[in-house]
C-alpha positions in Angstrom: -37.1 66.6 -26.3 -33.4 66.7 -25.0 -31.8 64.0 -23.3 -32.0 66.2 -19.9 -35.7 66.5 -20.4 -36.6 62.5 -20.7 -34.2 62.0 -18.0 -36.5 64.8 -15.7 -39.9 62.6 -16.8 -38.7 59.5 -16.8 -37.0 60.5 -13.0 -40.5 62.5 -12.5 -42.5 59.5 -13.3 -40.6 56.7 -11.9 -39.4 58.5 -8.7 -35.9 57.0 -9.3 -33.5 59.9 -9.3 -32.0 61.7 -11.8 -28.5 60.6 -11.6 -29.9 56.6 -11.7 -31.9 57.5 -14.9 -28.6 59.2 -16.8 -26.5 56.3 -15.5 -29.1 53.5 -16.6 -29.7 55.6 -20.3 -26.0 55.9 -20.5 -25.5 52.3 -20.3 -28.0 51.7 -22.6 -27.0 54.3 -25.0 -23.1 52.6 -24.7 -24.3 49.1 -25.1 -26.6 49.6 -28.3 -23.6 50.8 -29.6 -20.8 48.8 -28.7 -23.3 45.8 -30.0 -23.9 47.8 -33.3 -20.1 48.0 -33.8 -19.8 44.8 -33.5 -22.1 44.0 -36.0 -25.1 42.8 -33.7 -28.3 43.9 -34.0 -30.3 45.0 -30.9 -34.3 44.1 -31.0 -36.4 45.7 -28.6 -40.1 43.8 -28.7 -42.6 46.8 -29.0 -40.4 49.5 -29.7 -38.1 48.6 -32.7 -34.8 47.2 -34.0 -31.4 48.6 -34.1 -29.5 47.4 -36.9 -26.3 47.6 -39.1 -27.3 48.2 -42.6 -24.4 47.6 -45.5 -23.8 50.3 -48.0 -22.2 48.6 -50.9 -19.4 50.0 -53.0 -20.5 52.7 -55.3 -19.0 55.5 -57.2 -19.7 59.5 -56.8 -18.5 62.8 -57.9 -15.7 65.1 -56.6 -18.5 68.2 -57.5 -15.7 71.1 -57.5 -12.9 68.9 -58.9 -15.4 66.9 -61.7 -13.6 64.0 -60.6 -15.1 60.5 -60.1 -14.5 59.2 -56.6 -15.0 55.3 -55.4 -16.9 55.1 -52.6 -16.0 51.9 -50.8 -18.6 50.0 -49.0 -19.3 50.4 -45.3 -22.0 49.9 -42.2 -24.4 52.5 -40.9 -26.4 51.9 -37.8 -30.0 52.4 -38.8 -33.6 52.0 -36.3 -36.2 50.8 -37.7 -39.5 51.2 -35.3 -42.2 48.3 -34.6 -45.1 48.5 -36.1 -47.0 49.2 -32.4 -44.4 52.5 -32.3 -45.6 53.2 -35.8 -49.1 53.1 -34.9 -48.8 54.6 -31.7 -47.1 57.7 -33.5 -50.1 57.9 -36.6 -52.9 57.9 -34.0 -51.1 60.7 -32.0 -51.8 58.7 -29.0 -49.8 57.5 -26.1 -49.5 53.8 -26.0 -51.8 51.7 -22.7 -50.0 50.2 -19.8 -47.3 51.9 -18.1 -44.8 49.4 -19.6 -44.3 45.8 -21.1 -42.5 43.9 -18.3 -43.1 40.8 -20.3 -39.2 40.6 -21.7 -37.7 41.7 -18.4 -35.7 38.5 -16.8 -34.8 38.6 -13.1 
């Protein structure tokens, strides 16, 4: 599934249009990021965490030169799903409810 295609079901199933959908998963999208980059992690209850893993300095191998190379250390963003996602995904099943509005503040 393609970005275009979960913005068609989510606009399908919501009956919010398209355009509000791409804007609102944009802006999600941007801000997962920019709080990645800063070294934040995002938790999302039920679905899973996005986090910034270290890689710590290592060495590796120039393969056509046979030279050793230091690899300094640096961040990767990583996701790591909730274990509801995980079991959701096992069963092949979709999950009950049509979402949890439990964490949404007004």
């Amino acid at each position: 599934m393609r970005k275009a295609d979960l913005v068609a079901l989510i606009s399908e199933k919501s009956g919010v249009p398209k355009v509000d959908v791409l804007v609102s998963l944009e802006m999600f999208f941007k801000e997962v990021k920019t709080s990645l980059a800063k070294g934040e992690n995002v938790f999302i209850r039920g679905f899973g965490s996005f986090v910034v893993k270290k890689r710590a300095k290592k060495i590796g191998r120039h393969i056509k030169k046979n030279l050793a190379i230091e690899i300094p250390e640096h961040f990767i963003p990583s996701f790591k799903p909730a274990k509801i996602f995980v079991d959701h995904v096992k069963l092949g099943r979709e999950p009950e409810g049509d979402y949890e509005d439990d964490d949404i503040e007004e």
